[in-house]
C-alpha positions in Angstrom: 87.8 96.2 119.8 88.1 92.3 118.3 85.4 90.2 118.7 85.4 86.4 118.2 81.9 85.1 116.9 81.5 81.3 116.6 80.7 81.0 112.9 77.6 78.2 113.5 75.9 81.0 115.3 73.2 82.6 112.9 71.7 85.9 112.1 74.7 87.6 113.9 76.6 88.9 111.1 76.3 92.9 110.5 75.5 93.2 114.3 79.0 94.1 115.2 80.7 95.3 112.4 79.8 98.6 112.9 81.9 98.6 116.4 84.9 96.0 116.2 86.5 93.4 114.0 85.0 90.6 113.9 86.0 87.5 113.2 84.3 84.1 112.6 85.7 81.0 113.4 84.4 77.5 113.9 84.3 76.7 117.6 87.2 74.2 117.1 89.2 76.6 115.9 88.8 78.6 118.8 92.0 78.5 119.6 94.4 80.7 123.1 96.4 82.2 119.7 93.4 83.1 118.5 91.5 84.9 121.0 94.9 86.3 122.5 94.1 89.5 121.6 90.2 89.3 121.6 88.4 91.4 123.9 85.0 89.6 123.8 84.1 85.8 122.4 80.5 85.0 121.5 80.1 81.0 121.5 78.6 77.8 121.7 78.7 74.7 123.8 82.0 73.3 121.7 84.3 75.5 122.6 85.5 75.3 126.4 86.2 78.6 128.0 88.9 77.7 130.8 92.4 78.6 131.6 93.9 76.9 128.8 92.0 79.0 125.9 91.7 82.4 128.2 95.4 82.4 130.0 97.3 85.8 129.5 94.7 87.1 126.8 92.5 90.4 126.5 89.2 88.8 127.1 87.0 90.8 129.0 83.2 89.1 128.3 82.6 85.7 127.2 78.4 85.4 125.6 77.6 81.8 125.1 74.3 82.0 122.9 72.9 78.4 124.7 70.9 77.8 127.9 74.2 75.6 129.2 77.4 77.0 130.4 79.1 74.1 131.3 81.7 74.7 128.8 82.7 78.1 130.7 84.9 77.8 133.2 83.2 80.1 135.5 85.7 79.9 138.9 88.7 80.8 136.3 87.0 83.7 134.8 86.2 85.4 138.5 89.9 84.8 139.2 90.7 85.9 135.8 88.1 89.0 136.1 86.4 87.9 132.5 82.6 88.8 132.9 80.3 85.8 131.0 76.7 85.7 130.5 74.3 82.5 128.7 71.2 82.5 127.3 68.6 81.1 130.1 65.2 79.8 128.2 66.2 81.2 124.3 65.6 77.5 123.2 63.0 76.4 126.3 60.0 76.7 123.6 61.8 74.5 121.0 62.4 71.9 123.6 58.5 71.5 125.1 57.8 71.4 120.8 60.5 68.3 120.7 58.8 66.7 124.0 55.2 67.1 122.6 56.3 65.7 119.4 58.7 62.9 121.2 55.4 62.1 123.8 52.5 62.0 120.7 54.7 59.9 118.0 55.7 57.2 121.0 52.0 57.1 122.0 51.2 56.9 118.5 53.5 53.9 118.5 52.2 52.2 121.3 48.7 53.0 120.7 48.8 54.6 124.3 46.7 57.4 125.2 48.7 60.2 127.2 46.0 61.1 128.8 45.7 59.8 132.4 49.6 59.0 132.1 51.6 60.5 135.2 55.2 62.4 133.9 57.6 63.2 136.5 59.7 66.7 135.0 62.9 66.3 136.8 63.8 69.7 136.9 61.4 72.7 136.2 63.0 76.0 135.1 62.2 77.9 132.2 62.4 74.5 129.7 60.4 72.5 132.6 57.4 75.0 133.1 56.7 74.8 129.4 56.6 71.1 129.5 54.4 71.2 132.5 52.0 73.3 131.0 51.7 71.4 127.4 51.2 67.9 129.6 48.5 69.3 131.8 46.7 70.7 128.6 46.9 66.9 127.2 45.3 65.7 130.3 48.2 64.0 131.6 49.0 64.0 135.6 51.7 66.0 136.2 54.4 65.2 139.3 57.1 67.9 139.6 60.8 67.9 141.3 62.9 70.9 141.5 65.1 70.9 144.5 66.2 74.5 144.5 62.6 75.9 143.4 60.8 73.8 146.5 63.8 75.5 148.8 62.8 78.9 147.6 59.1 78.8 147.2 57.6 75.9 149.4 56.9 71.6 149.3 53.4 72.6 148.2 54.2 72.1 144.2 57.1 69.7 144.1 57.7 65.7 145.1 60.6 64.0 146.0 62.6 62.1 143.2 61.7 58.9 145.3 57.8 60.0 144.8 58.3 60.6 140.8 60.5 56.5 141.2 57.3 55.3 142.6 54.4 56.7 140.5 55.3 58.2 136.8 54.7 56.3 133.7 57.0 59.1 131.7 59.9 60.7 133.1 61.3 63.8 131.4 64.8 65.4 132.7 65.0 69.2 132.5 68.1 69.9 135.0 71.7 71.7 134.6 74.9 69.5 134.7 76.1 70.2 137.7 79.4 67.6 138.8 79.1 68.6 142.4 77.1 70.2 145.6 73.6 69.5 146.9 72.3 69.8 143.8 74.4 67.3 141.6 72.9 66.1 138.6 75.8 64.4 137.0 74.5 60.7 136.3 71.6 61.3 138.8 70.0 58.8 136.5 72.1 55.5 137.1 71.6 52.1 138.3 70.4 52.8 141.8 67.7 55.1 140.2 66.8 52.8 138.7 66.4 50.3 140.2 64.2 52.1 142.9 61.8 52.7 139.5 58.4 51.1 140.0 55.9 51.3 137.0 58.9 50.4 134.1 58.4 54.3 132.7 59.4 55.3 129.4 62.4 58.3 130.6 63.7 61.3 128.2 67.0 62.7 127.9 67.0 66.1 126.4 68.9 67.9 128.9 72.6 67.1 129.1 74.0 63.6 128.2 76.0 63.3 131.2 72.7 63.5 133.5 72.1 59.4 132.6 74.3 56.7 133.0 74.7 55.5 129.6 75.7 51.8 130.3 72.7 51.6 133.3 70.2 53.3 130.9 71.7 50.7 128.4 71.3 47.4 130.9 67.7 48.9 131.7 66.3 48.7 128.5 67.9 45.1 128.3 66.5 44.0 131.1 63.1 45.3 130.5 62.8 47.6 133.6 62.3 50.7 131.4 59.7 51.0 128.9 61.6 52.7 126.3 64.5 55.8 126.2 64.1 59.1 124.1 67.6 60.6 123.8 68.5 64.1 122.2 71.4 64.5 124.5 74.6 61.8 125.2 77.1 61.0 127.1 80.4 62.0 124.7 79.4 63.7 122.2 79.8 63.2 119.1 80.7 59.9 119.8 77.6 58.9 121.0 77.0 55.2 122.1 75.5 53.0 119.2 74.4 50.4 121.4 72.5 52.2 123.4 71.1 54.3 119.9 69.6 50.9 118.6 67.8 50.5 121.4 66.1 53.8 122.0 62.8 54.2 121.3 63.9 57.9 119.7 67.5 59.1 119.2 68.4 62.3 117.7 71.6 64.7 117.6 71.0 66.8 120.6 68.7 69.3 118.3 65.9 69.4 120.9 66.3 73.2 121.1 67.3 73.9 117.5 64.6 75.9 116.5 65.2 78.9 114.2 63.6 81.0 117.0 65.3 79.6 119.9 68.4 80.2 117.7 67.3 83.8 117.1 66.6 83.9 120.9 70.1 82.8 121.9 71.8 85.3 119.5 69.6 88.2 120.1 70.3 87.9 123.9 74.4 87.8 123.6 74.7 90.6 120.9 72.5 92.7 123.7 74.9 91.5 126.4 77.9 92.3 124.6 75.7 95.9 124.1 75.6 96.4 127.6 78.9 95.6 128.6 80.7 97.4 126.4 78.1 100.5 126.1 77.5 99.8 122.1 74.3 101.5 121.8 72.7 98.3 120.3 70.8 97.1 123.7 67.7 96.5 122.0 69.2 95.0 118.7 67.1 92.0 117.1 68.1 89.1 114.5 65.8 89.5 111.2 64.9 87.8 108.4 64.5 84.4 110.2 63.5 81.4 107.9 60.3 80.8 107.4 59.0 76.5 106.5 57.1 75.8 103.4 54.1 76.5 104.7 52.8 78.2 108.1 49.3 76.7 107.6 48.3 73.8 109.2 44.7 72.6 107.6 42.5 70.6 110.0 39.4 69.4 109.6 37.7 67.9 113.0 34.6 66.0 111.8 34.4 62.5 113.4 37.4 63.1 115.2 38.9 62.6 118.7 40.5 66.2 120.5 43.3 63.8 121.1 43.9 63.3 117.3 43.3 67.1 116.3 45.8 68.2 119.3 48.2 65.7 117.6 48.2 66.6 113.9 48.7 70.4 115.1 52.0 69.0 116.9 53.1 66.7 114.5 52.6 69.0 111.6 55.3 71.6 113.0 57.4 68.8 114.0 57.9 65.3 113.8 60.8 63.6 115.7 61.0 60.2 113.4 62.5 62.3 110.8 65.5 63.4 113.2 65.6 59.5 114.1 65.8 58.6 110.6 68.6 60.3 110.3 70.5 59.7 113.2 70.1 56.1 112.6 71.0 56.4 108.9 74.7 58.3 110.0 75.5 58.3 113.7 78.9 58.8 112.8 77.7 62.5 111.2 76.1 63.9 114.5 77.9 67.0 114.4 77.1 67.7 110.4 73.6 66.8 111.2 73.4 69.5 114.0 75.5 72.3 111.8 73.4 71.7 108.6 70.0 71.0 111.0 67.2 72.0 108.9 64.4 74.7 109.4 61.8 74.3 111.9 59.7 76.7 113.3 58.0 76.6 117.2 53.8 76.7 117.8 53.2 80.4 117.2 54.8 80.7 113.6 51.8 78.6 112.4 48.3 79.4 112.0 45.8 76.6 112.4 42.9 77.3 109.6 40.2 75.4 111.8 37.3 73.7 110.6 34.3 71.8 112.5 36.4 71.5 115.6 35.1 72.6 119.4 35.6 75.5 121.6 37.2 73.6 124.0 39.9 72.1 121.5 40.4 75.3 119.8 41.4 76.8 123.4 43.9 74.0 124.0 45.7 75.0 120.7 45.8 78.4 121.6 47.2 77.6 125.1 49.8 75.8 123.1 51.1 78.6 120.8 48.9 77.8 117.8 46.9 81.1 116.0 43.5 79.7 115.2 41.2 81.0 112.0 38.1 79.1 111.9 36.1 78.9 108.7 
């Protein structure tokens, strides 16, 4: 058995030695020679599984250790009988951390309070649910729009798109790229959107690039009919528009998800997959020794101090999304290096909030969001 293993994906290494050769290659060398004789490929969003990689070779299972599978070309592999699997919600955690972050440090900026604010989540799966959750613990009003959910479970919970137009001051887009069907999501943010916007929100990207309209999000923020744009994901990546980076109120190299843990998550889930399919023995298999940051104490000290504030020190301790801006805006042109060599961060529940002076009330929101709380 040969097993291709893209070489950015960690903790994998050991997993599948005992059971095939393995070999680890950089997705862009991910090439039809090179998987010829494969029978399994474990990948990422850079490499695109279609008929040109996969014609006439031995693949039978493709894992892709991200929530996307865009890059798999899923019509040719049920023609071509290759099985394929992602990685739904591995990195949904690390994204609601970069939203919290992206929503306290451009309130912060704006000496806005989020509380009160109305966010639209376009798109509320396993990424969106967590986002919903963290806004209604900050007191924010909360509009939801999930097409296929409201088909499946009821109107009761969900809005139209024109609703969310009309009322949010934030708009967050959680959705699939999908280039076709009822459910199309491919630029379902451009120039008709909005312009049917009423209350010049601030919008997030951190999705897929190709959900906005680049030049429309562009001409929106010229023209003043936006408030502002936070962008994690772009249209062409990596070769991102630096226009439309200069004027984003946040822009960073589509890390929203790069968590250690959701990293861990995404491997953990293909190297069980890859288990299962080929009967391995290893269906409950783990990744260990995960890195750990500096320090996974958070001090806080709530005398003479607003819940608003406490809530966003915890945040902004575990991470802080001007730091990914800096360096965006210091080398656009290394967005891929910055992504491969993206440092360690850790989601709400690696830390452990020693708490002092600070309510019952507050101390339940920071449990809500993740946080372990020892009082003193």
């Amino acid at each position: 058995m040969k097993v291709i293993i893209d070489n950015k994906i960690p903790y994998i290494k050991g997993a599948l030695e005992p059971f095939a050769e393995v070999v680890y290659l950089p997705g862009s060398e991910t090439t039809p020679e090179v998987v010829k004789d494969a029978d399994a490929i474990i990948t990422r969003t850079r490499t695109i599984c279609n008929r040109k990689l996969l014609r006439g070779s031995k693949v039978k299972y493709i894992a892709t250790a991200t929530i996307g599978f865009d890059h798999i070309d899923t019509d040719y592999c049920k023609e071509a009988g290759i099985e394929w699997t992602n990685a739904p919600g591995c990195n949904a955690e690390s994204v609601n951390q970069y939203i919290a972050s992206a929503l306290f440090s451009w309130s912060m900026r704006k000496r806005t309070d989020l509380a009160g604010l109305t966010i639209g989540i376009v798109g509320v799966g396993n990424v969106g649910k967590r986002v919903e959750k963290t806004c209604r613990i900050l007191g924010m009003n909360v509009l939801l729009n999930d097409p296929p959910r409201e088909r499946a479970e009821g109107s009761e919970n969900f809005v139209a798109l024109e609703t969310i137009q009309k009322e949010a001051d934030i708009i967050t887009f959680h959705v699939p790229l999908n280039m076709t069907g009822d459910d199309a999501t491919f630029h379902m943010l451009d120039e008709d959107f909005l312009q049917n916007l009423k209350k010049n929100p601030l919008i997030i990207n951190s999705c897929r690039g190709e959900v906005c309209d680049s030049e429309a999000i562009y001409n929106a923020i010229e023209a003043g009919d936006i408030k502002g744009f936070i962008a994690d994901c772009w249209e062409n990546e990596p070769d991102i528009n630096l226009d439309l980076l200069n004027l984003c109120e946040y822009g960073t190299p589509h890390i929203a998800g790069y968590s250690k843990d959701g990293k861990a998550n995404g491997t953990k889930m293909s190297v069980q997959a890859i288990s299962r399919f080929f009967g391995l023995g290893i269906d409950e298999w783990e990744p260990t020794n995960i890195e750990e940051p500096a320090t996974t104490t958070i001090e806080i000290d709530g005398s003479q101090r607003r819940e608003y504030s406490i809530l966003a020190e915890a945040i902004l301790s575990t991470y802080d999304i001007e730091n990914d801006d800096d360096d965006l805006r210091d080398a656009p042109l290394k967005f891929e290096q910055l992504r491969g060599d993206y440092p360690v961060r850790r989601e709400f529940a690696t830390y452990t909030i020693n708490a002092k002076n600070i309510e019952e009330d507050t101390l339940n929101k920071l449990k809500e969001l993740g946080f372990k709380i020892q009082t003193k």
